[in-house]
Backbone bond lengths (Angstrom), bond angles and torsions (degrees), N, CA, C in turn:
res aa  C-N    CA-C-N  psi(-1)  N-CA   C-N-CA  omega(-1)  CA-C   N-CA-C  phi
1 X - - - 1.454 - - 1.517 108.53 -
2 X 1.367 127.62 149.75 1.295 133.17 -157.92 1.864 88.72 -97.82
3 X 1.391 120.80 -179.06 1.274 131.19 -162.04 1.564 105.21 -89.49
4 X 1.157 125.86 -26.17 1.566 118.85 158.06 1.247 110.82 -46.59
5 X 1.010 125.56 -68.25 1.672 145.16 -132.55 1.958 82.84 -84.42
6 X 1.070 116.08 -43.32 1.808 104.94 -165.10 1.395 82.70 -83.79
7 X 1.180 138.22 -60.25 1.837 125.14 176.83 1.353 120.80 -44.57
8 X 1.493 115.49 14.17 1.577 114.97 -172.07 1.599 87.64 -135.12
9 X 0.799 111.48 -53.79 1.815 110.12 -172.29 1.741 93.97 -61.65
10 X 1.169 120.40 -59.69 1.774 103.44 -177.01 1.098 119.46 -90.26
11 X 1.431 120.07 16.49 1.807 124.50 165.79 1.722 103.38 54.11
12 X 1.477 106.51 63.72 1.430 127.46 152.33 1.318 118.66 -133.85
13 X 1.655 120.95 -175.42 1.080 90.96 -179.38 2.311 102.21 -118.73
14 X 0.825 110.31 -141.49 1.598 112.48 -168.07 0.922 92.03 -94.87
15 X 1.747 143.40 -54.28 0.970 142.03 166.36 1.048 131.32 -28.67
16 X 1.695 128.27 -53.51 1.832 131.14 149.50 1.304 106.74 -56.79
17 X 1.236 153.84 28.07 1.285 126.68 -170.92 1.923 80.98 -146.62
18 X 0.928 123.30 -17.71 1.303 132.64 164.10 1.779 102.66 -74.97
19 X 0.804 122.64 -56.11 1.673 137.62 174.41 1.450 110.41 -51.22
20 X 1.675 113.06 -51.87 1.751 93.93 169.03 1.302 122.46 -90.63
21 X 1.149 123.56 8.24 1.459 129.70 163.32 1.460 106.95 -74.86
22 X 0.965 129.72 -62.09 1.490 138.88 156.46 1.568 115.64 -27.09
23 X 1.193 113.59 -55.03 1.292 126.68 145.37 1.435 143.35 -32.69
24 X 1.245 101.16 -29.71 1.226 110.11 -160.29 1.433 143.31 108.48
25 X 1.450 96.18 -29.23 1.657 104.26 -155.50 1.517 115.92 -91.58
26 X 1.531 102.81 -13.61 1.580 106.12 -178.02 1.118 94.04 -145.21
27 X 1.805 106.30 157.78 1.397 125.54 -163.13 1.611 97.48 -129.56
28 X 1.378 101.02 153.93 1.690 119.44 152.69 1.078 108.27 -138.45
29 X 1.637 97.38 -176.93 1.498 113.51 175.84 1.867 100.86 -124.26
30 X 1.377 108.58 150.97 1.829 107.18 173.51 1.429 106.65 -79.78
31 X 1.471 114.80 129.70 1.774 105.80 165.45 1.162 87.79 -63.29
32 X 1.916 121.03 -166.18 1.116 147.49 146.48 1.753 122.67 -51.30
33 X 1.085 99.29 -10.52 1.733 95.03 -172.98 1.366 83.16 -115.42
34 X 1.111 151.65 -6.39 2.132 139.32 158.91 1.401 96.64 121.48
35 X 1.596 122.90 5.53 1.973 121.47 -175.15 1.606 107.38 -75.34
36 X 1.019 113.76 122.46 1.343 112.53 165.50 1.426 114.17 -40.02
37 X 1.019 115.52 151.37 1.677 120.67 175.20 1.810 106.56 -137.50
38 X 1.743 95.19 147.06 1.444 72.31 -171.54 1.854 84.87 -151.48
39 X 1.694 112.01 132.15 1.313 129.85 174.98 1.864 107.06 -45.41
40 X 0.834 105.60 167.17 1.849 121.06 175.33 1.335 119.36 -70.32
41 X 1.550 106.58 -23.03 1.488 106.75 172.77 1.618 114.41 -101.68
42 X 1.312 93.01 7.11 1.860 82.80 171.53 1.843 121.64 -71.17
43 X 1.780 98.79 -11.36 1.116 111.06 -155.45 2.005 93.09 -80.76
44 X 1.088 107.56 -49.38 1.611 118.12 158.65 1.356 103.88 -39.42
45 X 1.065 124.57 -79.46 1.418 127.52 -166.30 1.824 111.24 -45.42
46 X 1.367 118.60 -44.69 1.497 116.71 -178.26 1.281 106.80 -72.74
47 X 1.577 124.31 -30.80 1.508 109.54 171.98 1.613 122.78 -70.41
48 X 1.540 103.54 -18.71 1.475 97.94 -174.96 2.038 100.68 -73.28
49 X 1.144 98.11 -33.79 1.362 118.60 -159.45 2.237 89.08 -58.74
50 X 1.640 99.55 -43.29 1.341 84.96 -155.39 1.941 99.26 -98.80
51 X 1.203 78.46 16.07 2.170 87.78 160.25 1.165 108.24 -82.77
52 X 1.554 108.85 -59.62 1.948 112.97 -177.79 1.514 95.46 -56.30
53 X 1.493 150.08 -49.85 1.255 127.52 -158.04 1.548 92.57 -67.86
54 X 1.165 108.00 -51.22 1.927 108.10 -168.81 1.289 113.06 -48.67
55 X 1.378 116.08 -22.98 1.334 103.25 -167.99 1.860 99.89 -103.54
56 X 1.190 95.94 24.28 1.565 93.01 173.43 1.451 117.93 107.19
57 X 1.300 126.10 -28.46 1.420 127.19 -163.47 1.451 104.13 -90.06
58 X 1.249 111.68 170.88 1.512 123.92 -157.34 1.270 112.77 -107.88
59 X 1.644 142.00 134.46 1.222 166.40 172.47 1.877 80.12 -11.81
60 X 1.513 104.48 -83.52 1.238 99.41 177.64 1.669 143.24 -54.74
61 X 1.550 102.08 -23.36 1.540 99.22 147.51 1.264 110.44 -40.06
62 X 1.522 98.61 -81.57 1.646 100.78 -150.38 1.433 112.21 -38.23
63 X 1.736 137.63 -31.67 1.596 120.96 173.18 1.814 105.61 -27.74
64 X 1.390 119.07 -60.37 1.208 113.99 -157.08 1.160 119.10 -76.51
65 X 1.737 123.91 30.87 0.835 158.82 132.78 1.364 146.40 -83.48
66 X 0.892 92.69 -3.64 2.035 119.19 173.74 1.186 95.32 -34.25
67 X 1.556 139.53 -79.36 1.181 143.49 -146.99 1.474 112.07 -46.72
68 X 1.367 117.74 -65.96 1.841 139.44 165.28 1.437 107.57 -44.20
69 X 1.334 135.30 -16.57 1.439 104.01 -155.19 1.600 100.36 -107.92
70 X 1.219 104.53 22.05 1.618 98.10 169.24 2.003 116.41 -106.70
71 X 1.587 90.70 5.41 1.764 93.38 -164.95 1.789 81.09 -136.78
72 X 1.847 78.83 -163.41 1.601 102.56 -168.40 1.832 97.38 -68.73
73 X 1.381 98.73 121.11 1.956 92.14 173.32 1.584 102.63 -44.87
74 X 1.138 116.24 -83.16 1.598 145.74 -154.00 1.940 97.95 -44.70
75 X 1.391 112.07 -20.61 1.577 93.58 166.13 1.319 126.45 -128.41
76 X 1.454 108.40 29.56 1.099 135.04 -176.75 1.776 106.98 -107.44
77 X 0.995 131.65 82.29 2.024 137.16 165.54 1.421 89.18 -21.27
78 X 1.636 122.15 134.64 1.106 136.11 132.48 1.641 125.10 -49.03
79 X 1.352 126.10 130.44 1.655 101.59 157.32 1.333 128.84 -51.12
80 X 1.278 113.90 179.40 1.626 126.32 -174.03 1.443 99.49 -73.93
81 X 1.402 114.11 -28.96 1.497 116.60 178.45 1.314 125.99 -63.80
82 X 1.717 85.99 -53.50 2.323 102.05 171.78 1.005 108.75 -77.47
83 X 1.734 130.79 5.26 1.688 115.64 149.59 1.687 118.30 -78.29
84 X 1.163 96.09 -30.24 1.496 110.65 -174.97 1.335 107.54 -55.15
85 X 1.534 114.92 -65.58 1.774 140.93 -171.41 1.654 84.65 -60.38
86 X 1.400 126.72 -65.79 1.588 110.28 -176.77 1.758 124.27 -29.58
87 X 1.651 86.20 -58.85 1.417 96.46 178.07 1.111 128.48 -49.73
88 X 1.331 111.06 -42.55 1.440 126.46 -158.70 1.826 95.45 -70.05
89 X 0.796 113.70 -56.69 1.570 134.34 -172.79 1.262 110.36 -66.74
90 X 1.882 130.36 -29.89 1.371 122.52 154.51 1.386 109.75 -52.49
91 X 1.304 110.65 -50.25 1.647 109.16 -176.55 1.772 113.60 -66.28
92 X 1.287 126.40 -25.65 1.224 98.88 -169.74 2.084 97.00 -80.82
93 X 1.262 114.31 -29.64 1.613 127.34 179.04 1.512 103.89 -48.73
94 X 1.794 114.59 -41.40 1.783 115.12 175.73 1.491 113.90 -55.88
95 X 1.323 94.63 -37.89 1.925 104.05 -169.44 1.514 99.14 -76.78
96 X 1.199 120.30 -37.40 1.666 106.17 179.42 1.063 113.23 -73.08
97 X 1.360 116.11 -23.95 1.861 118.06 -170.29 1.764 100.46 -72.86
98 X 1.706 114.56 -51.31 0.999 122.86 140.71 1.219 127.24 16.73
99 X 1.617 120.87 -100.07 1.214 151.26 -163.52 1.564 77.69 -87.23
100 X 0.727 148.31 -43.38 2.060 119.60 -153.36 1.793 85.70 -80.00
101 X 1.430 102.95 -39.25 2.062 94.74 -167.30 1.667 97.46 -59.92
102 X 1.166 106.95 -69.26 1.669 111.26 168.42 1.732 109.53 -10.54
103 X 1.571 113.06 -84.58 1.115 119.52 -161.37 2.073 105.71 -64.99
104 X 1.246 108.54 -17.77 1.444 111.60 -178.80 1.964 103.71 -77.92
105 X 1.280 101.89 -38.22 1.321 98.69 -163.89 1.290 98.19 -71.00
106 X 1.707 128.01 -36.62 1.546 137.34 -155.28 1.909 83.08 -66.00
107 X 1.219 105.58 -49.20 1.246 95.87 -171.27 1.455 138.98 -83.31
108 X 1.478 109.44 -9.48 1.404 110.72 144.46 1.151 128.09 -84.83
109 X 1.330 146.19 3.97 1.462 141.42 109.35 1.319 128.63 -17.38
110 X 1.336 94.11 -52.36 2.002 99.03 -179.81 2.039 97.99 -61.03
111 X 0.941 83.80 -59.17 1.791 87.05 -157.93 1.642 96.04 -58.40
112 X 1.584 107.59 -16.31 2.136 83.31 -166.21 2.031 89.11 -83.61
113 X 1.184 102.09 -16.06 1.705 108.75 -175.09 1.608 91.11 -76.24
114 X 1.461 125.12 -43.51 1.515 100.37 -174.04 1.214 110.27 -84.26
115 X 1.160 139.08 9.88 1.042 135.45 -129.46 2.353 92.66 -119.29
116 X 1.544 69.34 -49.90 2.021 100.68 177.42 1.478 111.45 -69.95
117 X 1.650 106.16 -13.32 1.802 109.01 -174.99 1.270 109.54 -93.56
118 X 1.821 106.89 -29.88 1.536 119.74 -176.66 1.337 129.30 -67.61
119 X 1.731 88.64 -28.00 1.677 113.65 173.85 1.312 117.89 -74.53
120 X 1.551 112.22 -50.09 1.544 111.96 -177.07 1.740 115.35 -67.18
């Protein structure tokens, strides 16, 4: 299938699918006229690819994921490595959640304080 057609079946666009090739993570072949071409299982492969981004991990995570991204994630063992990179990356997602509750709460404080000055 040419690079439209796999950017339409896994609801990305050509542009990311140009990006993990570049990457590494997905392959084609050139027809004769210069179109990307791309086997039936690439279409598997970009959804696994765009689970690991969804779930937070990075273009470059996902390499250490190579092994899984041609089958079912969920019965496929991560390495000792793609537990690590998981981990690592839950924790930096805690600290932002973190800091955004932090900076949300600081700021509904402000407004219930302006809020109590506007009234009196």
């Amino acid at each position: 299938m040419r690079i439209g057609e796999l950017a339409r079946r896994t609801g990305t666009t050509a542009r990311a699918l140009r990006h993990y090739e570049q990457a590494g993570l997905l392959t084609s072949r050139r027809a004769p006229n210069g179109y990307r071409v791309y086997d039936a299982a690439a279409e598997v492969r970009v959804r696994n690819i765009r689970y690991l981004l969804d779930a937070g991990l990075t273009l470059e995570d996902v390499g250490f994921f190579a092994a899984c991204l041609d089958g079912d994630m969920a019965t496929v063992p991560p390495s000792r490595e793609g537990l690590r990179i998981a981990q690592e990356r839950l924790a930096v997602l805690e600290a932002r959640i973190a800091a955004q509750t932090e900076a949300r709460d600081r700021l509904r404080d402000a407004l219930r304080k302006a809020t109590v000055r506007t009234v009196a």
